[in-house]
C-alpha positions in Angstrom: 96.3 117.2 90.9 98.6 115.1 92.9 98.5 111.0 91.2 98.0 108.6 94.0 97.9 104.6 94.1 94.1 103.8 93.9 95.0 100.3 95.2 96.9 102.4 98.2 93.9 104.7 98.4 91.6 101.9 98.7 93.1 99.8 100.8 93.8 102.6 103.4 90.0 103.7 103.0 88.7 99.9 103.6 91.0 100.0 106.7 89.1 103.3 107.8 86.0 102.1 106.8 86.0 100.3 109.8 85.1 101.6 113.6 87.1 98.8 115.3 90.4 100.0 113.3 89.9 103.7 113.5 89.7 102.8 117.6 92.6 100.7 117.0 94.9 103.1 115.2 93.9 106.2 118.0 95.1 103.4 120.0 98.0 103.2 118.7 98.6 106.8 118.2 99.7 106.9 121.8 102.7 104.7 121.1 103.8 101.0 120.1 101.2 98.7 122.1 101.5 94.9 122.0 98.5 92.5 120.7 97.1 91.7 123.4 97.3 95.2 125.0 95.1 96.2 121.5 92.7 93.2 122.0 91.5 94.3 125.4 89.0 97.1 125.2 87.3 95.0 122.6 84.7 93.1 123.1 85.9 90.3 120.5 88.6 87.0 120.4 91.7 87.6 120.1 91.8 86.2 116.3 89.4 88.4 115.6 91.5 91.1 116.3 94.6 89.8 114.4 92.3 89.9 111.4 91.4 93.7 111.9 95.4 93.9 112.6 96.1 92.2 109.1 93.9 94.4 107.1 95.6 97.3 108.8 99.0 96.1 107.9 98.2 95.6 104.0 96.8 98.6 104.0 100.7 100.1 105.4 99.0 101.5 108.7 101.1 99.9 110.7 104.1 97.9 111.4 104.5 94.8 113.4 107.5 93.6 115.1 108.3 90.8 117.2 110.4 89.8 120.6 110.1 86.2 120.5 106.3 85.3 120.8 105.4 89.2 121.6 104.2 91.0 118.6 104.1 94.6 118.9 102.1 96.6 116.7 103.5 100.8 115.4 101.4 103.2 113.9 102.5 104.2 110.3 100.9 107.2 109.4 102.5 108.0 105.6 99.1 106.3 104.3 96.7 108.6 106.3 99.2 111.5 105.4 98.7 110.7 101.6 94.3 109.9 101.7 94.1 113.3 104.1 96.0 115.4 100.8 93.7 112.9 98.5 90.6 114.4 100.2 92.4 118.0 100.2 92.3 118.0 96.7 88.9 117.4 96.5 87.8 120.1 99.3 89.5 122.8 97.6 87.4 121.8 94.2 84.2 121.6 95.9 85.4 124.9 98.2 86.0 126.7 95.0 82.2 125.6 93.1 80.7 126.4 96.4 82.1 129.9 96.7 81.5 130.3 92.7 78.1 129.4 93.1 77.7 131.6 96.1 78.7 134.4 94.0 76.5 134.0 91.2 73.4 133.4 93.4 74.4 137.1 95.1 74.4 138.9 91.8 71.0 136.8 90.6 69.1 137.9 94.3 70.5 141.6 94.1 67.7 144.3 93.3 67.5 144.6 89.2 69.0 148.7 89.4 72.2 147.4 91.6 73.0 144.3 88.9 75.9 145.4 86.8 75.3 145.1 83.0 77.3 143.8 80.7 
């Protein structure tokens, strides 16, 4: 199994964790946007949406840059890259107990005369 960061993992799942950032980052997926061009769909201050814009910068999601008193805000998406193969692992785990399990339950529900013996 791959090692990851937990402090990496967490903070990029606490980002997520939130629907105002996930709306945020498919946002941003589009291309670099500027603050204020981020703020607007949301029904909340603009300080409000610097916060949600700090947590998403600790956690590595993005990048900001500034012209002057513009800050523009980029989409980094190593973080997501590296939770997606995190949760990867665990799917192919639970994918391999599940099919497991589905095979024992078919030999336990076959007819006794088709059960192989040991």
């Amino acid at each position: 199994m791959v090692k990851y960061s937990s402090r990496s993992l967490n903070r990029t799942f606490a980002a997520l964790a939130d629907p105002t950032r996930r709306h945020i980052l498919a946002h941003l997926a589009s291309g670099d946007k500027c603050v204020t061009h981020l703020a607007r769909p949301h029904a909340m201050s603009l300080p409000a949406v610097s916060k949600h814009l700090r947590v998403l910068e600790k956690a590595g999601l993005l990048q900001r840059r500034r012209y002057g008193r513009v800050h523009e805000m980029q989409l980094d998406a190593k973080p997501l890259k590296q939770a997606a193969q995190w949760v990867e692992e665990y799917r192919k785990f639970w994918q391999g107990s599940l099919d497991r399990l589905a095979e024992y339950l078919e030999k336990e529900n076959r007819p006794p005369e088709k059960r192989k013996t040991r």
